[in-house]
N, C-alpha and C positions, 0 to 999 in steps of 0.2 A: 188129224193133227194140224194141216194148216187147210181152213178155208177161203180164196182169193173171191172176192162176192162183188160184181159188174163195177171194175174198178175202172175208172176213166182217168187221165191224165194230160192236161193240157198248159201248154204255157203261151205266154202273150208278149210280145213286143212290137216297137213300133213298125213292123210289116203286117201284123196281126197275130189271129191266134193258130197255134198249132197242136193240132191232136197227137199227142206220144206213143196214147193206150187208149183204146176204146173197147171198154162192156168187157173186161179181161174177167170168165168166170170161171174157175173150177176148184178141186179138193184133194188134198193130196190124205193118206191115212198112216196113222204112225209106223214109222220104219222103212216107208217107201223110196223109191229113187224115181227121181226124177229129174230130166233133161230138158232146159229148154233152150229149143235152136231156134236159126232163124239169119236172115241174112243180117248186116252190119248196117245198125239205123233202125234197127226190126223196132227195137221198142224193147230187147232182151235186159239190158243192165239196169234200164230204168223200173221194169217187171222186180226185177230181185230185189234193188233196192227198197221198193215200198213193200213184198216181202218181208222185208228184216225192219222194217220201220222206220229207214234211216230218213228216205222221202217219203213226202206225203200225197195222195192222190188228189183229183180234183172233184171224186166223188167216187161211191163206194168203200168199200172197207176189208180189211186182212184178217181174219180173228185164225189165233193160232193158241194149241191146248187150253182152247175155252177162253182166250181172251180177246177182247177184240181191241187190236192196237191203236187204233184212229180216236177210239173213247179215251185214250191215258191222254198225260202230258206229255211233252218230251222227254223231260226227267226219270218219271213211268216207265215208259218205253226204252231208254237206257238203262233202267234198272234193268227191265224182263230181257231183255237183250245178254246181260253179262248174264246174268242165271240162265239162261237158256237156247242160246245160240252160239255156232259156233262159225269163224268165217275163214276160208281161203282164197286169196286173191292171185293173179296172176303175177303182179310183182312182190308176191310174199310180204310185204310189209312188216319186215323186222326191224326193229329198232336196232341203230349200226353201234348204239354206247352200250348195250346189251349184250353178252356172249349167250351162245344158246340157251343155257339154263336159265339164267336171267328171264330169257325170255318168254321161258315157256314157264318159268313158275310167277311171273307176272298178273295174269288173270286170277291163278290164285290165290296170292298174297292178296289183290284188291277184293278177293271175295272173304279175306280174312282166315283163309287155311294155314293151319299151323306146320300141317305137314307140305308144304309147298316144294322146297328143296325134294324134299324125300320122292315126292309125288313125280315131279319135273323129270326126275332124274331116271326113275321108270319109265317113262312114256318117250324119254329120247333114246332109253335102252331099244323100246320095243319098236322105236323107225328106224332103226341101225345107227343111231349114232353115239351110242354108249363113250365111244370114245373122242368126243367134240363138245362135252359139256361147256369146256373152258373155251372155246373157239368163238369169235367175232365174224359177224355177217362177211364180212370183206375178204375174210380169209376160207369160207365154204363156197364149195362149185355152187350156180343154178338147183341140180339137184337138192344137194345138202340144205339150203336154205327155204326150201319147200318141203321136206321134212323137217325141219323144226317150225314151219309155217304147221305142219300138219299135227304135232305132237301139242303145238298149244292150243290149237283148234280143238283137240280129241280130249285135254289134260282136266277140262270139268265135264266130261261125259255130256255134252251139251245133247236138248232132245232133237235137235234141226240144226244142220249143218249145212249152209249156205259156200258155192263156191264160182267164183267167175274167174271162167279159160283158168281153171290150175293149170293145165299142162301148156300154157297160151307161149311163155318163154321160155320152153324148155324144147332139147333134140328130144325125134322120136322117140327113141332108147330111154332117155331117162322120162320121158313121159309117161309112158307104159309101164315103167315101174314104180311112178310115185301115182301114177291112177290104181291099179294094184292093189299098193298101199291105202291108200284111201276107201278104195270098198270093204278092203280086209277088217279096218278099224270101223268103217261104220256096220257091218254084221255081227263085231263084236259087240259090238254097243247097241245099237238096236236105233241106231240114228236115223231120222227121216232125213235125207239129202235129197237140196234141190243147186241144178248146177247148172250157170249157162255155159254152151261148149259150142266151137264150131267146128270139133273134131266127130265125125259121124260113128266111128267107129266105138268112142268114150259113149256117146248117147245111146249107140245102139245095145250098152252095158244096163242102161238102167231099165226102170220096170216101166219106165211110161219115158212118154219123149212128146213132151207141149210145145209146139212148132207157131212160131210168131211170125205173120204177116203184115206188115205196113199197121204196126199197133192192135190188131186184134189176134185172137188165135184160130189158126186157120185150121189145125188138124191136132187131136191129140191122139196117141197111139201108143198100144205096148211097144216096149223095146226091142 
């Protein structure tokens, strides 16, 4: 599902140049889970991002379901993106003029589903918040706001689901039950999830755990 093939990433300014990511290689196969740690600096967020195609490397390339991302345009790339990923971030990124349903039927509507409403409204049944459709960012706990981060994530069945520190602003307690949730709905689905975490306990949950040293990967390992 996703192939990462000797990706390098360097940027330059007037101190000189600095290496991010160096010769980053491996393969993950569809439905798998995958963690990658690593200390703060590693090179992890920057990894995810040219993952999902948002950056671009300074050499090398990401092909994922047979595509190889660094060959489209940017445009390209945001198309295959809405068709086919899904994102969770640690500060949820909901829009605050949006009430939950809004939000999660959002990606829909852009991909032109009719049934968006109807769809929305399922998928925030099945993160328990059946009863917060009408409810506004400002007015949902931490929690809450990471479930319907998760419900629009999950709401086009995306085939890879990217997520950075989901549980990064939340207590323990609600962390471990909105990680939970998030495996439970990627088994449903048959999602390849790749996550960076620096909770050991969330990585030691996945099938593999891609451990990032000073921009290269220094060990990969089952979970």
């Amino acid at each position: 599902m996703i192939a990462v093939q000797h990706v390098f990433k360097t940027v330059t300014d007037s101190t000189g140049t600095l290496t991010i990511l160096r010769d980053i290689d491996f393969t993950l196969a569809k439905g798998e889970t995958a963690a990658i740690v690593g200390a703060s600096g590693s090179g992890k967020s920057t990894l995810l991002s040219i993952i999902a195609g948002l950056d671009t490397p300074s050499s090398g390339t990401v092909h994922m379901a047979g595509t190889d991302l660094f060959a489209q345009t940017e445009d390209q790339r945001a198309a295959f993106r809405a068709a086919h990923l899904g994102f969770v971030f640690q500060s949820f990124q909901l829009l605050a003029n949006l009430t939950a349903l809004e939000n999660v039927m959002l990606p829909l509507e852009l991909a032109g589903r009719r049934d968006a409403r109807a769809a929305a409204s399922r998928m925030l049944e099945r993160v328990g918040l059946g009863q917060r459709l009408a409810s506004y960012p400002k007015v949902l706990s931490g929690g809450e706001q990471q479930r319907v981060a998760l419900a629009r994530a999950f709401v086009m069945s995306p085939a890879v689901l990217l997520a950075d520190e989901p549980t990064g602003s939340l207590d323990f307690a609600t962390g471990q039950t909105i990680m939970e949730l998030m495996f439970d709905l990627n088994r449903e689905q048959g999602t390849t999830l790749v996550m960076v975490t620096h909770d050991r306990s969330i990585a030691e949950r996945c099938e593999r755990r891609i451990t990032i040293a000073a921009g290269e990967v220094a060990e990969i390992s089952p979970g």
